[in-house]
C-alpha positions in Angstrom: 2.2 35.7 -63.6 4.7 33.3 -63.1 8.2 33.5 -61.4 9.9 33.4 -64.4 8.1 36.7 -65.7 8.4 38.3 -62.5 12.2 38.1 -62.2 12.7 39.1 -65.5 10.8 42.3 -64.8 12.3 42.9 -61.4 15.4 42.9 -63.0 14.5 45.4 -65.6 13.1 47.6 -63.0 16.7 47.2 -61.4 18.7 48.0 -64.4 16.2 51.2 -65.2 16.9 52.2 -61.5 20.7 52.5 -62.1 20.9 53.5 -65.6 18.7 56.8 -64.0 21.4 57.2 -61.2 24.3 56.8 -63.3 22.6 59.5 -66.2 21.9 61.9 -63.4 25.7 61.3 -62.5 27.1 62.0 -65.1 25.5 65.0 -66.4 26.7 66.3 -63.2 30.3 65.4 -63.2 30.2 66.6 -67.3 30.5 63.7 -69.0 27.8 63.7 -71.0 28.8 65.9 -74.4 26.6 69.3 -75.7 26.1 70.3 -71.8 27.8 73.4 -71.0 25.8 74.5 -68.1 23.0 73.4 -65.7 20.6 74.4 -63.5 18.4 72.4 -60.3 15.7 74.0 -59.1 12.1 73.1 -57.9 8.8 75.6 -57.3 8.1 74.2 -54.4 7.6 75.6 -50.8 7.4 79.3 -52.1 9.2 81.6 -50.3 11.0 79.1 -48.2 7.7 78.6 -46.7 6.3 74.7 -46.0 3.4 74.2 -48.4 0.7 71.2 -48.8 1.6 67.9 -51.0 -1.0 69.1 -53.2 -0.4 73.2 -53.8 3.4 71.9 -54.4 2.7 69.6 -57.3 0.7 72.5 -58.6 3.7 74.5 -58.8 5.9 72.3 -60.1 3.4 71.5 -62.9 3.2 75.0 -63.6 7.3 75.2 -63.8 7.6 72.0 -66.2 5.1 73.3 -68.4 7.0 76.5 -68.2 10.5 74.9 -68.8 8.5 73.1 -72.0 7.9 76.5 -73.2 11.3 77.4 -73.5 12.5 74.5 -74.9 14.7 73.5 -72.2 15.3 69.7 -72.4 15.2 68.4 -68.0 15.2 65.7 -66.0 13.9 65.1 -63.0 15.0 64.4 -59.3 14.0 64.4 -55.8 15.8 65.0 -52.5 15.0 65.5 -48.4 16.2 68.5 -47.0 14.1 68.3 -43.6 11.3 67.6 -46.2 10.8 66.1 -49.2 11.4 67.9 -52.5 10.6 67.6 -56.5 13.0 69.2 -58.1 14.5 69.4 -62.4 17.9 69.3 -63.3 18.1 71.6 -66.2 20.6 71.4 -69.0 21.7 74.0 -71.2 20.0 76.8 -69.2 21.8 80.3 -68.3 22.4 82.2 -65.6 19.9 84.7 -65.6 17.5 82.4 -66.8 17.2 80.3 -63.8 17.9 83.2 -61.3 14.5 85.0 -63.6 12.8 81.6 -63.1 13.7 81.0 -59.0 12.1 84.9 -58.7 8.7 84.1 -60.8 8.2 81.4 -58.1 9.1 82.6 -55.3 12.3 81.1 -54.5 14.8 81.7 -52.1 17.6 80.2 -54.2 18.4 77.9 -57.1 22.1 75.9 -58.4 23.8 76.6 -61.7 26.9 75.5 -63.1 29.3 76.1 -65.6 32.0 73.9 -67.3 35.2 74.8 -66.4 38.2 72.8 -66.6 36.1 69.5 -67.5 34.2 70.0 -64.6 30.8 71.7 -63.6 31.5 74.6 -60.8 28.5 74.7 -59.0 27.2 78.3 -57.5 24.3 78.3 -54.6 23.0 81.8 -55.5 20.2 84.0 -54.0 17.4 84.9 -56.5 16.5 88.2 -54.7 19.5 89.0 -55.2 21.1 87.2 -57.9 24.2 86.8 -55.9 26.3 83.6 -55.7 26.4 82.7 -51.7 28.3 79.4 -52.1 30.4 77.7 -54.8 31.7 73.7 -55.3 32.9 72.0 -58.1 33.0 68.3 -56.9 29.6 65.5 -56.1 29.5 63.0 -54.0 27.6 59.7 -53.6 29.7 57.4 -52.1 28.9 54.9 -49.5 28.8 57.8 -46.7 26.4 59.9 -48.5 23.8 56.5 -49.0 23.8 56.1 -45.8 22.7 59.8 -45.2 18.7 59.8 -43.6 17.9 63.4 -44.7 19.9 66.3 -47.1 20.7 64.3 -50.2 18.9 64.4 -53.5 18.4 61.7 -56.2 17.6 60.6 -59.3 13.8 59.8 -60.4 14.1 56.2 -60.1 15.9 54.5 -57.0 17.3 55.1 -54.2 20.8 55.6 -54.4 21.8 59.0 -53.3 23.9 62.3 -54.4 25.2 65.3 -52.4 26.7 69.0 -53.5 29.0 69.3 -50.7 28.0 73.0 -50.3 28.9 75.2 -47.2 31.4 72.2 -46.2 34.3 73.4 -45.4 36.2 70.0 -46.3 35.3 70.8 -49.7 36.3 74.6 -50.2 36.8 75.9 -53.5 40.1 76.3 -54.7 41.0 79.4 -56.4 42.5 77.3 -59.7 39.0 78.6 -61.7 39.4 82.3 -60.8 36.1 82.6 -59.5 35.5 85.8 -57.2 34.3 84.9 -53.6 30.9 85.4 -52.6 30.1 89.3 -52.0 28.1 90.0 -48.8 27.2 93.8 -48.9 26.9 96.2 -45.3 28.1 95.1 -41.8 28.4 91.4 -41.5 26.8 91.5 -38.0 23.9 93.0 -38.9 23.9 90.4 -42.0 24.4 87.7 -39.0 21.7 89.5 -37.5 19.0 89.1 -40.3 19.6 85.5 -41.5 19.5 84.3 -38.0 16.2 86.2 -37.3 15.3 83.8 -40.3 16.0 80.8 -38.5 13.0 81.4 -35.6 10.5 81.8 -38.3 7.7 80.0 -38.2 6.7 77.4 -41.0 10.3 78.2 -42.6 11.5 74.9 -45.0 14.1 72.5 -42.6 16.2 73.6 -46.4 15.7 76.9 -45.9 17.4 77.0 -41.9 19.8 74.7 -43.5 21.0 77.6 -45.8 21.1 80.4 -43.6 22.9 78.4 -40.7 25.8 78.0 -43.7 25.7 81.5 -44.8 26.3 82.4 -41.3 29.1 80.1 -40.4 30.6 82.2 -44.0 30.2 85.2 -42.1 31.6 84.4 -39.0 34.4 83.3 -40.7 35.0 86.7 -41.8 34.9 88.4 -38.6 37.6 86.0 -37.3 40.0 87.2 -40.0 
């Protein structure tokens, strides 16, 4: 193959790389017209539990077949959150839908969002309990965020990088949407208690402790008040 012909496909490859990125972009930041809600969510590591390459691909077979069935239009995306993860960005999906669908494979939580404003508002919500633990309505994936080494996602293709600032406290909701806060039910310590008993468990996802360590720092707040 000659030089000519392999430049000329490089440069495709380069093109198809951010033409992914910038898709996956903006259907987050709602620009992309007929998308009122969306959902991420992968069927990996069941139960927040680390799980082999090949049981993992397995699932997530099983969930794309699944999201077929329904007639969900996706697109898929990848991340590192201690490990690596396959995940779907789902347009169009409800609520319930992808809290029913984080349950039927074990999840310990899944994103959805909601246009409001022009803007998706993003809630981190528990499937066990279908409660919303975390919200933000902004993305990031400026020059910081590339240079992250591990808890970003991305698009299919490439290698540029995105981030949901949730459980950052430089990026705290605002109260312009009306959104109630997240409800945490019984005594906060003994919540503190639970999610930190979490932490020391073995084989528990780097994503998982990840959560729970921001859940906690919630709750802490709330005992300072």
């Amino acid at each position: 193959m000659s030089m000519k012909i392999l430049m000329k496909n490089w440069n495709k490859y380069l093109l198809s790389e951010a033409t992914d990125f910038m898709n996956t972009i903006n259907t987050l930041v709602a620009k992309r017209e007929n998308i009122d809600t969306i959902g991420m969510m992968t069927a990996e590591n069941p139960q927040a539990q680390e799980t082999s390459p090949k049981d993992n691909a397995r699932l997530n077979a099983d969930l794309e077949k699944e999201l077929r069935g329904m007639n969900l239009g996706y697109r898929k995306i990848r991340g590192k959150f201690g490990n690596k993860e396959n995940s779907f960005l789902i347009p169009n999906i409800s609520k319930d839908e992808i809290i029913e669908l984080g349950k039927k494979y074990n999840q310990e939580s899944v994103i959805w969002g909601q246009k409001l404003d022009n803007k998706f508002v993003f809630e981190y919500i528990e499937c066990a309990t279908g409660e919303t633990t975390n919200t933000r309505d902004v993305v990031l994936y400026d020059e910081d965020i590339q240079a992250r080494e591990d808890f970003y996602s991305q698009s299919k293709k490439g290698p540029k990088k995105f981030v949901i600032p949730f459980f950052d406290d430089e990026y705290e909701m605002v109260s312009e949407h009306n959104l109630s806060n997240p409800k945490y039910d019984g005594l906060i310590v003994d919540q503190i208690n639970e999610r930190t008993k979490l932490l020391f468990e073995a084989n528990r996802t780097a994503k998982s402790k990840w959560y729970n360590r921001g859940i906690i720092k919630d709750l802490r707040k709330k005992t300072w008040k």
